[in-house]
N, C-alpha and C positions, 0 to 999 in steps of 0.2 A: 261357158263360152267355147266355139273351136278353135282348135289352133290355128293359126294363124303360120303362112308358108310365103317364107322370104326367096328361096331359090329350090330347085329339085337340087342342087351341089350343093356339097359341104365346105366347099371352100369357097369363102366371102372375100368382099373386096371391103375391109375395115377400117376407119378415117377413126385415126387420134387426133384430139386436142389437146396438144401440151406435148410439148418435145424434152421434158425434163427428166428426173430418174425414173419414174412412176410411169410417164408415156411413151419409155425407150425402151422402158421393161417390156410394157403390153406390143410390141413390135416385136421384141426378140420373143418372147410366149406364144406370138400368134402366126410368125412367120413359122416357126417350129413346126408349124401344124400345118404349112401348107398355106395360109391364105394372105394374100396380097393388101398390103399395107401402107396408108398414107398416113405419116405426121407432119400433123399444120403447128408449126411453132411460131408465136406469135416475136421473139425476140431474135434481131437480125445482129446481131456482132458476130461478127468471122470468127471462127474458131481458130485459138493459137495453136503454134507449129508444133509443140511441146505438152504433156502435160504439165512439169513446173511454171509455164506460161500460163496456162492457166488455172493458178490460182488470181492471176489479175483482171480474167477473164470478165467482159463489162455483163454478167449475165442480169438486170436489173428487172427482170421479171420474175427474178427468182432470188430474193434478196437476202435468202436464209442462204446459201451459195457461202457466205461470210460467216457462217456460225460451226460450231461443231456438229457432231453426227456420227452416231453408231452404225455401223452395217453390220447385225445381229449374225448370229447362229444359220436363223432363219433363212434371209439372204443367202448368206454364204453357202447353203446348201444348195439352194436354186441355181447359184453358178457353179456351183462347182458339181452337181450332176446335170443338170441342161445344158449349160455354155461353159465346159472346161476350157474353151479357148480364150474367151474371156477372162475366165480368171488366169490363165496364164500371162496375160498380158498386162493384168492390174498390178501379180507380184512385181513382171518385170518393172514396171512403171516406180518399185519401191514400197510398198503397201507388203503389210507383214501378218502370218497365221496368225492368232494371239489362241490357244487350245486349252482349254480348262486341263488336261493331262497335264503339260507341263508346269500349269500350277499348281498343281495339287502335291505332284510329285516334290514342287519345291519347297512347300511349309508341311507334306508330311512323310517324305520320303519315298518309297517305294509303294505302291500302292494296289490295291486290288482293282483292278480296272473290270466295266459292265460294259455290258451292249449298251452301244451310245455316243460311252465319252467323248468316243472320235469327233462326234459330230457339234460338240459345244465347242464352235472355234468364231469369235468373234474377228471382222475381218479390219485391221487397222489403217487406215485409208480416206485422207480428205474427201470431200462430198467437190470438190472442184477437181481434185484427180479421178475420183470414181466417173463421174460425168462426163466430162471429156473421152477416156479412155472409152465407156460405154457406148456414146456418140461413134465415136470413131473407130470401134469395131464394126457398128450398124451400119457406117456409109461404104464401110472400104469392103465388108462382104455383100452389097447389094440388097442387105437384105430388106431393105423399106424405101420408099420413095419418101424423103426427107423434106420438105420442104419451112424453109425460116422466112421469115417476113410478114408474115401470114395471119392476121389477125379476123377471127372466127366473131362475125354480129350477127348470129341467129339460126336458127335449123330450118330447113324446106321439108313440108310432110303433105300426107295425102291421107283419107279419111281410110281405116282398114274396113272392110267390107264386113268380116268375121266377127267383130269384135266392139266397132263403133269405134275405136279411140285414134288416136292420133299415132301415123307411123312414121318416124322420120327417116328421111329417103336422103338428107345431105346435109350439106351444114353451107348458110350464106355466107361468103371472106371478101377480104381487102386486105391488098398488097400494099406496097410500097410507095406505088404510085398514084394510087388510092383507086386502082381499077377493081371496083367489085364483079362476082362471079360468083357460083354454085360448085360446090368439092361433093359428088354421089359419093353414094355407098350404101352397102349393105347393114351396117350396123355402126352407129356412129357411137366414139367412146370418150366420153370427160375425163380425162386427164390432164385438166390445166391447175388443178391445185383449190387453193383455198378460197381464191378473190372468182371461184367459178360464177359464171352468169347461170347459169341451170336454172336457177328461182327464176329468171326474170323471159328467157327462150321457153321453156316449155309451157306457162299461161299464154303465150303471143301464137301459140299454134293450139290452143283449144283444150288445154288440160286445166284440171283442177289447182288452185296454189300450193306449191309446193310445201311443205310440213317441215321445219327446222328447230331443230332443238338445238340452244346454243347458251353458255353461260362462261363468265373470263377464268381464266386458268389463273389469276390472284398475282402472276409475275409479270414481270417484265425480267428480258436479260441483256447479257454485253457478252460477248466473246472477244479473244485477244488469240493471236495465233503465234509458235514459238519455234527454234530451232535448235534442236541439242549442239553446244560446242563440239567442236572436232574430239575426240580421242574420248569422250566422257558416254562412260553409260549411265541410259536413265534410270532412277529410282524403280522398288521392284511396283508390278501393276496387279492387283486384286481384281483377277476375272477378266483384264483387260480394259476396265474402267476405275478412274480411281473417282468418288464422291464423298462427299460431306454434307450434310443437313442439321443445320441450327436453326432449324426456324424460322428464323427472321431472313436467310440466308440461302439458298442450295450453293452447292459449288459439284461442279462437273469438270473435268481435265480427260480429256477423250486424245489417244495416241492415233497419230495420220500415217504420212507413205513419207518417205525421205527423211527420218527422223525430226520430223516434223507434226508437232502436238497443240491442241487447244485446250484452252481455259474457259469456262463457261461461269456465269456468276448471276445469281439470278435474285430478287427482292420482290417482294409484297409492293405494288404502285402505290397503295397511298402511303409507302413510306418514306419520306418525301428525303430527308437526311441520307437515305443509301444509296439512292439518285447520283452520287456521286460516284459512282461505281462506274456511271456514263463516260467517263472522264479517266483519262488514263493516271494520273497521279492518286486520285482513289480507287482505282481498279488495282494500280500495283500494292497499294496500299494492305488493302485489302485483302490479297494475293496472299501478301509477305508475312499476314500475322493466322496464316490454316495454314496447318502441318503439310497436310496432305497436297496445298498446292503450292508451298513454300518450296518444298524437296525439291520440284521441276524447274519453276519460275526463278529462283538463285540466279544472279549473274554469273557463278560459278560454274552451272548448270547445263545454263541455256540465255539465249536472248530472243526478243520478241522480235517480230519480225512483219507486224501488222500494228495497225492502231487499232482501237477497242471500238468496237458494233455493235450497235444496241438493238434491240426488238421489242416491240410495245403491242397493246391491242390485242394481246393472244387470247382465245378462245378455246375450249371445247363444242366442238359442233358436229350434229350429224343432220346429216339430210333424210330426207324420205323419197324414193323414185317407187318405191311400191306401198301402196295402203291397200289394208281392209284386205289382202290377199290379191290384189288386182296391180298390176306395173298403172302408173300415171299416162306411159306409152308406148310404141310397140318402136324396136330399132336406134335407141339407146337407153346409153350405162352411164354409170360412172363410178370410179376408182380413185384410191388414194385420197388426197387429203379434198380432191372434188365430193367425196361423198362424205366421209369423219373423217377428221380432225383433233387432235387432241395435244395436252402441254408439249412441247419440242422439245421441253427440259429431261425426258424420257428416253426420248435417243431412237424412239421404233418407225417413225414418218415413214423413213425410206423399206426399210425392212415392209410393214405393213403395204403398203403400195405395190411393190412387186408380191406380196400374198392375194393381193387383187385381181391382178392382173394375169397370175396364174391362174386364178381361181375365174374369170372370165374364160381364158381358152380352154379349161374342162366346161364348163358348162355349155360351150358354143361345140365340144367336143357331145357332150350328152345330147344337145335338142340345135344341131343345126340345122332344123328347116322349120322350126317351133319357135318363136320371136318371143310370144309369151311363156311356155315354160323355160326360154332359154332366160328370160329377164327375174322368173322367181328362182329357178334353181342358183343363179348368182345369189340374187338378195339371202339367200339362205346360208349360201356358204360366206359371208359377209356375217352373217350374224353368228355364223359360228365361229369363225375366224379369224374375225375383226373387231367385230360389237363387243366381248369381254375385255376387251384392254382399253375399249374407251370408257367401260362401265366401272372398272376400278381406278381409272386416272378421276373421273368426276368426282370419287371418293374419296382417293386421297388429295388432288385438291384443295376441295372443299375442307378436310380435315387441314390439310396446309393454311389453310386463312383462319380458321380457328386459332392455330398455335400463333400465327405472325401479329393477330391481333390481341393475342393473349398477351407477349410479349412487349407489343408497345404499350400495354398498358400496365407494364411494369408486373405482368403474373408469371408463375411458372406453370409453364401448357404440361411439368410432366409429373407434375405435384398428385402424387394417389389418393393421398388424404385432403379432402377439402379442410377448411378452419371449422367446420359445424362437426367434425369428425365425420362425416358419410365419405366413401368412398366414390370417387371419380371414374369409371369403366374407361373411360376414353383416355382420359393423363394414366389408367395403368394398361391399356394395349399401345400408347406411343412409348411407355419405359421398357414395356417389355421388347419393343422389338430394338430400339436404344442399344439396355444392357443385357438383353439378351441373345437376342439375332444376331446382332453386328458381332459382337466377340463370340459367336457359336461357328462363325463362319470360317473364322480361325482354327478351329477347334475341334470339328466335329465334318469331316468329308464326306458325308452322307448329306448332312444340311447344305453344304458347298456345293456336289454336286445337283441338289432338288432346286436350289437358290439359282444357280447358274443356268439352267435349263431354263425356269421360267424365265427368267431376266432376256434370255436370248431367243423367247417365244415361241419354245417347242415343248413347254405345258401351257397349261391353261391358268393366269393368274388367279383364280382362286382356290387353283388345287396347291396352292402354298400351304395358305395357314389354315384351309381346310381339313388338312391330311393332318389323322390323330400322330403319326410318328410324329411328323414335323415341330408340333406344339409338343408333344411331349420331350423333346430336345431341346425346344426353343425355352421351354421353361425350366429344366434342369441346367440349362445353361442360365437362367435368369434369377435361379436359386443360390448361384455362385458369385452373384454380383458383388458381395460384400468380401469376397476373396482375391477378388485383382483390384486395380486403380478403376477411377470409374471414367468410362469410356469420354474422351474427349475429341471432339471432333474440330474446335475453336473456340476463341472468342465468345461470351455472350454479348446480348447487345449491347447493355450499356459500357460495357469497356469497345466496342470497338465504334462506337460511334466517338469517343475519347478519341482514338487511332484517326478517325475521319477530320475532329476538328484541330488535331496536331496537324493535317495536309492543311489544313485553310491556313493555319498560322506559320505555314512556311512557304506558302504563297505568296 
């Protein structure tokens, strides 16, 4: 096919959809570069004066707004070499380094440091502070034409001559008042998220159906959000996130901006008994009997400072905008969770979204005036970029519903030896990484720092347990299991559903 020539200039006039972190990100990536920026946000609530104001912020188009959320390594680097001024504004804002150095140096003292460490700093910071501040950097430096109220029903294209396919030249909208009208542009960009229309606008302008791989991520969650007592420090943090995994159970406690922290609590849906966890008397319940998230949640501690919000319906999903090597159309994209998607119990949403979004303005950097190699040179850096962390969440998922069902059916998912005597592969790579991993992490600052890297998406998730060093630590550490306690993380089930029906009888 030939290329296909959007303008003789390199600088385009580019329409987001989705004014959220993912479409604020591709705003500050692309204004960087020079070119002139529209975000159509479809959700009109006035932005509070404050960002402690907004955390009450009515954002209901973006209802994860209320749940916890990591802003990675990854991230962190992007502000803090493209928009230092940004990040200087999010510390002021209260939001804290969290840098694998100082942890390391804490459980092992003085330590030999490598090209890197620096850059393992996970950045502690509500996603209602991060957001706002983001916003509100982008409006007060000019740097995008912002527009909220704005709700996008469709794309306007025109047949490409080069190529045959469908190019889109703007996006249809309706305001407020419900005046419909046409928003041009040079390259229109998806970033409305999850509940994106894309399947349903690009067959209405003459493309093939869209191709979506999708299958549930086996949770549902609640978060609870909390605030350290005056004069009290909080418990120490591993890596800057503290988790637990039983099974039947995750538990996530992610630190914010203001000494301000979340709890995340996640269960198997058809477990119909842990459903109580929707509910703040089972939520604390349940809180109060994990170490790991007892330490913070204490009344002694801390106090909550939110009621508990749940999330259901979760999927992994990825889209197709390019098959067979050919884009579906010429003149848009799409990024973040509009293209994959994956469990939110992970914590990378945001993080991955601005990997997108950068990874958009290099490639509009490489082929701007090439529509089609600028749409596969994306899809490629997406799949290299992006696609392995959705590729190992469908895995451990999927292994996640194994154990949860193993569980309720009264088995143990991490039993090596079956009753026939044969060996289980799978109950012995979940022990090993159990009682080995976890206490090697302790133990062994080579495995800490390989651990932390990936976790904060500057390896590649399968150059963990790929890499012979790493297994050969993880299993010398899994050799010693019968020389310390064995690693407890809570509760198992049947005692804490015990816990759950002691709340009904005090009810």
């Amino acid at each position: 096919m030939t290329p296909t020539h959007s303008s003789d200039s390199s600088k385009k006039h580019i329409v987001v959809i989705g004014g959220s972190i993912t479409g604020l990100g591709a705003g500050l990536a692309l204004t960087s570069d020079g070119h002139r920026v529209t975000i159509l946000e479809a959700d009109s609530a006035p932005m509070p004066d404050t960002h402690l104001e907004a955390f009450e912020w009515d954002r209901h188009g973006s209802p994860q707004t209320k749940h916890s959320h990591a802003l990675l390594a990854r991230l962190y680097l992007l502000i803090r070499d493209r928009a230092p001024g940004l990040l200087d504004k999010i510390l002021a804002c209260g939001a804290e380094e969290l840098g694998f150095i100082d942890r390391a140096r804490q459980i092992f003292g003085e330590i030999e440091l490598e090209e890197g460490d620096e850059d393992i700093v996970l950045l502690a910071c509500r996603r209602s502070t991060f957001e706002w501040v983001l916003r509100r950097h982008i409006l007060d430096t000019g740097l995008v034409d912002f527009r909220d109220g704005i709700t996008v029903t469709g794309l306007s294209s025109v047949r490409d001559p080069g190529t045959g396919l469908p190019r889109v030249t703007g996006v249809k909208v309706e305001d407020l008042d419900g005046s419909a009208y046409e928003v041009t542009g040079d390259l229109i960009v998806d970033a409305s998220g999850r509940r994106s229309r894309l399947r349903r606008w690009l067959p209405e302008i003459g493309t093939q159906e869209v191709h979506q791989d999708s299958e549930p991520c086996g949770i549902f969650y609640t978060s609870r959000f909390y605030r350290l007592n005056d004069g009290t420090q909080p418990p120490e943090l591993d890596g800057g996130i503290v988790g637990a995994d039983l099974g039947y159970l995750k538990v996530g406690l992610f630190p914010g901006d203001s000494r301000i922290f979340s709890l995340t609590l996640a269960a198997d849906p058809h477990d119909d008994v842990m459903r109580k966890i929707l509910h703040e008397p089972g939520f604390d319940a349940v809180a109060a009997a994990i170490p790991a998230a007892a330490s913070w949640t204490n009344a002694t501690v801390s106090e909550p400072i939110s009621g508990v919000n749940g999330m259901a319906n979760l999927t992994n999903t990825r889209r197709f905008l390019v098959e067979e090597g050919e884009p579906l159309a010429l003149g848009v994209c799409a990024i973040g969770d509009a293209l994959i998607h994956s469990n939110p119990i992970s914590g990378r949403g945001c993080s991955l979204g601005w990997v997108g979004a950068f990874a958009l303005a290099e490639s509009i950097r490489e082929h701007p005036s090439d529509l089609r190699a600028l749409a596969l040179d994306l899809d490629a850096r997406i799949e290299r970029d992006v696609v392995p962390w959705y590729a190992v969440q469908l895995q451990q998922d999927r292994d996640a519903v194994d154990v949860a069902e193993a569980q309720r059916r009264g088995e143990n998912p991490y039993q090596v030896v079956r009753e026939d005597g044969t060996n289980n592969p799978k109950a012995f790579m979940r022990s090993v990484l159990r009682e080995g991993l976890l206490p090697a992490l302790q133990e062994d600052i080579t495995l800490m720092r390989i651990f932390m890297r990936t976790m904060n998406l500057l390896e590649k998730p399968n150059d963990l347990m790929s890499n012979p060093e790493v297994m050969q630590r993880v299993m010398a550490s899994y050799q010693k299991r019968e020389q310390r306690p064995p690693v407890f993380q809570g509760p198992g089930r049947s005692e804490m559903l015990e816990i759950l029906e002691r709340v009904d009888q005090a009810a």
